[in-house]
DOLUMVEX-63594 format. One record per residue (C-alpha): x, y, z negated. Coordinates in steps of 0.2 Angstrom, whole numbers, plus 5000, padded with zeros to 4 digits. Layout:
XYZ
...
//
This chain:
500851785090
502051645095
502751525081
504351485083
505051305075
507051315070
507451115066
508851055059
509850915065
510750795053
509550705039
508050785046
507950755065
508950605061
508950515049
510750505046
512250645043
513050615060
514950635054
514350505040
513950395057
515550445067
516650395052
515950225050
516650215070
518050295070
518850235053
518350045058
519849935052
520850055045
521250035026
520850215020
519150175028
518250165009
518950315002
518750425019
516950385020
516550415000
517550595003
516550625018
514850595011
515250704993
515950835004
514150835016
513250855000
514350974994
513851075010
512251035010
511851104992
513051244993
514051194982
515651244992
515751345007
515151255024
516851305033
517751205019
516751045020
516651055039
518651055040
518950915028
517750805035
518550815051
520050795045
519550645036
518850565052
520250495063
518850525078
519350515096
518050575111
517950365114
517050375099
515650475106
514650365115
514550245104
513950365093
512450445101
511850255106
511750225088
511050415083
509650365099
509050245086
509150345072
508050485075
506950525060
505250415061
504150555062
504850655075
504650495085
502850475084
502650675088
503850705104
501950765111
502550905101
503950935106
503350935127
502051065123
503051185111
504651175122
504651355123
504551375103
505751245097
507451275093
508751145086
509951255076
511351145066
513151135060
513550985068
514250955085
513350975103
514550835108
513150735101
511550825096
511250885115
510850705123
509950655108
508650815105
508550845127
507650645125
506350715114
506050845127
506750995119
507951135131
509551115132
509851315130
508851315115
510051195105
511451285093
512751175087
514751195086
516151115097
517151015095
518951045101
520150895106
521950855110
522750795128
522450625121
520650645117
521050645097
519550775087
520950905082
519451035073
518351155080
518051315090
517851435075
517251605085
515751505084
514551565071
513851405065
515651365057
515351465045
514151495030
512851605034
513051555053
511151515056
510551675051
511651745064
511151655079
509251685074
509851885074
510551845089
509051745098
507751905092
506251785093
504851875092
503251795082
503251715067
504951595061
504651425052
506251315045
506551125045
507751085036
508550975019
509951105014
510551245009
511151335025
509251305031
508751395016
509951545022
508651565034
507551625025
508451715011
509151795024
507451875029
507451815045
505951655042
504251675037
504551465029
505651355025
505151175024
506451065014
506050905024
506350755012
506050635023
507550555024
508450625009
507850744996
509050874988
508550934972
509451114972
508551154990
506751084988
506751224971
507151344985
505751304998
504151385002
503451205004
503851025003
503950915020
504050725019
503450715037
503450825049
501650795053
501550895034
502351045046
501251015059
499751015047
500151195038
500251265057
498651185062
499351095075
498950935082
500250805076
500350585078
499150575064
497550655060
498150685040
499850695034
499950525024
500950605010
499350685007
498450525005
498650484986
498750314980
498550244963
498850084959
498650004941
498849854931
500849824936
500249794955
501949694963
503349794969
502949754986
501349804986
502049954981
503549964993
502149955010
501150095003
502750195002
503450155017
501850195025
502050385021
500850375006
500950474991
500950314977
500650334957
500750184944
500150164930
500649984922
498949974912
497049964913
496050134911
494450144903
493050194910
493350394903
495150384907
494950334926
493550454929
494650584926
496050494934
495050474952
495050654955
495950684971
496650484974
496150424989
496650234987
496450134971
497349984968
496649884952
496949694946
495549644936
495549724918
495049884925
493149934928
492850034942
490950094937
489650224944
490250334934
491850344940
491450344959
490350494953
492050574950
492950504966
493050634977
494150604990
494250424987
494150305007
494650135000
495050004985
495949884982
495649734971
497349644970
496449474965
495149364970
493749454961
492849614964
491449604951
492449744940
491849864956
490049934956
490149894975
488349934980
488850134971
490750104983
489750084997
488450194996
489750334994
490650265009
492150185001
492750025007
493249864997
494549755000
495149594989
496249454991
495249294992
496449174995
498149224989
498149154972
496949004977
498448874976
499148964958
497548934950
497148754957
499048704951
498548774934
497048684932
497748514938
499348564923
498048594909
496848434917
498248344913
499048404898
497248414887
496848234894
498548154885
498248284871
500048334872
499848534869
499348484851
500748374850
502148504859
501348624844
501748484830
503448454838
503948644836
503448614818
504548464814
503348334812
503448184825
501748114832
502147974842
500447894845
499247854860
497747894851
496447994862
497848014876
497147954892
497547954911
496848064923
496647914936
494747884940
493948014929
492848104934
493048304940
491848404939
491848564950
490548704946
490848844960
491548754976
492248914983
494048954990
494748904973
493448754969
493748664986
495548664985
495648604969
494248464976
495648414988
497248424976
496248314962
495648174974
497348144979
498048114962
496748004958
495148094951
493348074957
492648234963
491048314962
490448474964
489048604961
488648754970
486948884972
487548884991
487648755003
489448695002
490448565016
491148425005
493048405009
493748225006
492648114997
492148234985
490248204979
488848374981
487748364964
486148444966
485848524950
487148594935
486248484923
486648314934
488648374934
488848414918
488148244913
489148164925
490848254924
492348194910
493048354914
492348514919
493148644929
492348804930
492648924945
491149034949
491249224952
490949344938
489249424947
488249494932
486949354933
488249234930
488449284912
488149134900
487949004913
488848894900
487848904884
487348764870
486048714880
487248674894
488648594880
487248474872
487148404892
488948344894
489748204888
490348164871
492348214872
492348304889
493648384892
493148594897
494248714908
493648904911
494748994924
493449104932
492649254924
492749284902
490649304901
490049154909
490149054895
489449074876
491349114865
490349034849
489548894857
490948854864
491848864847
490648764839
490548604852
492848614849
492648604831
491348464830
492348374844
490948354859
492448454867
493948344867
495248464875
494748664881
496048784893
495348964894
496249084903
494749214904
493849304892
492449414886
493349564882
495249564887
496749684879
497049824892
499049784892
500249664886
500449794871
498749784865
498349634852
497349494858
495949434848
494649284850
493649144839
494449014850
496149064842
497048914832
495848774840
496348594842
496848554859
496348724865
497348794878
497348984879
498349074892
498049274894
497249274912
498549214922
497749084934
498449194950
500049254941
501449154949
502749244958
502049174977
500449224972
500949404966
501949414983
500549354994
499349474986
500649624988
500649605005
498949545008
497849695001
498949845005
498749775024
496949765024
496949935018
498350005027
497349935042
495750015039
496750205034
497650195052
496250115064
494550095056
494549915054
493549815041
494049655043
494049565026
493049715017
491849645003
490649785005
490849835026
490249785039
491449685045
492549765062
493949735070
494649865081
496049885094
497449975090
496950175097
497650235115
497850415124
496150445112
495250495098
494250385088
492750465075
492250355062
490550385055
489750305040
487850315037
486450235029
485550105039
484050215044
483550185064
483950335076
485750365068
486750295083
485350395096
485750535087
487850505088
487650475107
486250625112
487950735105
489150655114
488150695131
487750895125
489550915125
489950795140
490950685131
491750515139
491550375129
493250265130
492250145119
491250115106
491049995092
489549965080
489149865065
487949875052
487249785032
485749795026
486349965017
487550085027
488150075047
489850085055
490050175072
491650205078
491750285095
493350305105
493450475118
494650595126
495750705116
494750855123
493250905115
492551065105
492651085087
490751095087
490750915091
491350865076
490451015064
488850925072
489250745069
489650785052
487850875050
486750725057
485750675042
486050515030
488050545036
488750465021
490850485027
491650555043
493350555048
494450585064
495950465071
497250515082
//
């Protein structure tokens, strides 16, 4: 049995209400303009929800517009551009069910014709009124024998056109819904994706923000291979707006939550996300991948990703992304602030001012100039601040387990026991790895210098809290900045506790090394990308726990993504199917770890279901999905 699709026009296959459009034209310059255009929009909704007869609103509009037939062309250039975005990226659709597709609407086929005949829908299947005119051109109403004038009028011209199969609506109002209360529809879809009225999505069979989500119901084969409102997201930790505003605008389905869960909470949470979003409070353990069931990707919206069990993501096919460099310059500026501050001793002197009591003295206030820096970690952060520090006068030098290019002048140490004997201050900016815990104990504080000068802007466990208490109070630490620490409140609401509260010359700041506006905006668009990236094409690029691949953007193909463990024959196996069902290979793209590989194979759009039933089946598949 045939399925026939009756579409509307204004708001849902563009993504305008044309009259809104032609009154923005015709009203240019004219000092009602304002008023007109407010009337005109409360009148469409009106319409739209049924709140007043569609007759009524149709006349009064028009009335309203001022509108001339020179106005028209104008108009449908500016309707061409308008046409909702996912109708765009499906006009296949619209070529293959030509016979099935039916634009039914109460606007004008003036307009609507050379708009919907570009998307390669009949021009006899198109219903719309007419608009009549004057000897000057002037819009003086419309022909009202014409059923779609009135309320009630689509029903009609479905009566009328006696399709025989089944009957699905597209539509945002109420004389869509008519459709279908008038028996004639088998659906309705409210489609929201351009506007979303309340009164008529209660009335719908089902909710379309895309008409792939249309597509997808009816088993037919749309621009993408999932609807991406189906693609939850949940982001947590007051991830930035923007960050928020791309996954939106990408079609995704987006939940916040402006704290951290624990490890309970987010178990139960995961259930049905696809995407996490986390900063780094939250603690995304086995346990919790255990109950991720649909879950493709994470998303660390900071420099560090030791709060993810990566090895569990990975082996459960669930790709990590992280944004290594968008806070780098906050951090580095934060630590040159406090390098500065606890060497002229002037936070304890800012607190005393507060107090009233003036302390006007150079006593242990020192310049930076010629002291000696002392970098443990000489990653992304360590290294830049290497560069920053030499050119205000420090002498650098560094430590790391890996072998590490020196930038500048900056000095390598060989052992953590050399540095710390070395250094007057020491910066610490090593990852927070599990065997990094305690790397700064009293063993390591009996090694530095009397009145050194200690800054911790890494990870909370890799130093001992009470040792380091201990070395402030007897003064082997002349001045101390932690921004990180053991066990952190979960949101700004929750109390913060620590031994290192009410120190002297002890700067705490509540983890906010990366939290400057550039970096928040720099991480918002970064990680969202990455992921975004990897969703639309397969790509990896920048994954912490991938293979790393990056992939041209797909063409006229289908591209199959299948993740398995790193056992030989798996990539045999792949191609051996590809030649039982004759399949031609477009291209292919492989990379692999030590733990799981990464196949992605590109081929023609035409293949059997089995195909994909049997790529599924080969064993140690971990994940396999389907672009198109």
């Amino acid at each position: 049995m045939d399925k026939f699709f009756i579409i509307d026009f204004d708001s849902t296959l563009t993504r305008v209400e044309a009259m809104d459009l032609l009154a923005s034209i015709s009203l240019q310059g004219l000092p009602q303009k304002e008023a007109a255009e407010a009337r005109i929009k409360e009148l469409t909704d009106l319409g739209m929800n049924g709140e007043i007869s569609f007759r009524d609103s149709l006349k009064e509009r028009l009335l309203l517009l001022e509108a001339n037939i020179s106005h028209l062309p104008q108009l449908i250039e500016l309707l061409k551009k308008q046409v909702s975005i996912s109708f765009q990226r499906n006009k296949e659709f619209f070529e293959k069910y030509a016979e099935t597709v039916f634009v039914i609407s109460n606007g004008f086929k003036e307009y609507i014709t050379p708009i919907v005949t570009e998307l390669g829908i009949k021009e006899d299947h198109i219903y719309a009124n007419d608009l009549l005119f004057d000897a000057t051109g002037k819009v003086t109403g419309f022909s009202e024998d014409n059923p779609l004038s009135r309320d009630g009028g689509k029903a009609e011209i479905i009566r009328k056109l006696d399709l025989d199969g089944d009957i699905y609506v597209i539509g945002d109002g109420h004389n869509d819904y008519e459709i279908k209360a008038a028996g004639l529809a088998n659906k309705f879809y409210a489609f929201t994706e351009n506007v979303s009225r309340e009164k008529v999505m209660k009335k719908a069979d089902h909710i379309a923000p895309s008409l792939e989500e249309v597509l997808f119901e009816n088993k037919i084969m749309s621009a993408f291979s999932y609807p991406k409102n189906r693609i939850k997201v949940l982001l947590l930790e007051n991830v930035h707006p923007i960050g928020v505003n791309l996954l939106e605008k990408e079609g995704f389905t987006v939940e916040e939550y402006p704290a951290g869960l624990d490890e309970a909470e987010l178990a139960e949470k995961i259930k049905g996300v696809s995407i996490l979003g986390i900063r780094s409070k939250t603690q995304v353990t086995a346990k919790v991948l255990e109950n991720a069931d649909r879950l493709m990707a994470i998303g660390a919206f900071c420099i560090g990703t030791n709060q993810i069990d990566l090895e569990e993501a990975q082996e459960r096919g669930i790709a990590v992304f992280n944004a290594p460099f968008s806070n780098t310059r906050s951090v580095v500026e934060l630590a040159i602030g406090e390098i500065i501050m606890l060497t002229r001793n002037i936070f304890d002197k800012a607190v005393l001012m507060h107090q009233g009591k003036w302390d006007k003295s150079a006593t242990g206030s020192k310049e930076i100039r010629g002291k000696k820096l002392g970098i443990i970690g000489y990653g992304n952060i360590g290294a830049q601040l290497s560069v920053v520090a030499e050119s205000i006068g420090l002498d650098v030098y560094y430590y790391d387990l890996e072998e590490k290019l020196a930038l500048g002048n900056a000095t390598k140490i060989d052992s953590l026991k050399d540095l710390l004997q070395t250094a007057d201050i020491i910066s610490l900016h090593i990852d927070g790895r599990p065997e990094n815990t305690n790397v700064i104990t009293e063993e390591q504080f009996k090694l530095m210098k009397d009145g050194v000068i200690f800054i911790n802007l890494s990870r909370g466990h890799v130093v001992d809290i009470a040792a380091l208490k201990g070395n402030i109070k007897s003064g082997k630490i002349a001045g101390c900045a932690i921004d990180v620490f053991p066990d952190e409140p979960k949101s700004n609401k929750d109390p913060f506790e620590s031994e290192l509260i009410d120190l002297p010359n002890t700067i705490l700041t509540p983890h906010i090394g990366g939290s400057t506006e550039e970096a928040q905006v720099n991480i918002g668009n970064f990680v969202p990308n990455r992921i975004m990236e990897y969703i639309n094409t397969g790509t990896t690029t920048n994954s912490v726990n991938f293979p790393n691949l990056t992939l041209p953007r797909l063409q006229n193909a289908h591209r199959l993504i299948h993740i398995h463990k790193n056992v030989p024959g798996i990539i045999a196996k792949i191609n051996q199917l590809f030649a039982k069902h004759e399949i031609n290979i477009a291209g292919q793209y492989l990379k692999t770890n030590e733990k799981i590989g990464y196949v992605i194979t590109d081929i023609d759009k035409a293949y059997s279901k089995d195909l994909i039933k049997e790529l599924r089946a080969i064993e140690h598949t971990i994940k396999f999905r389907v672009l198109y």
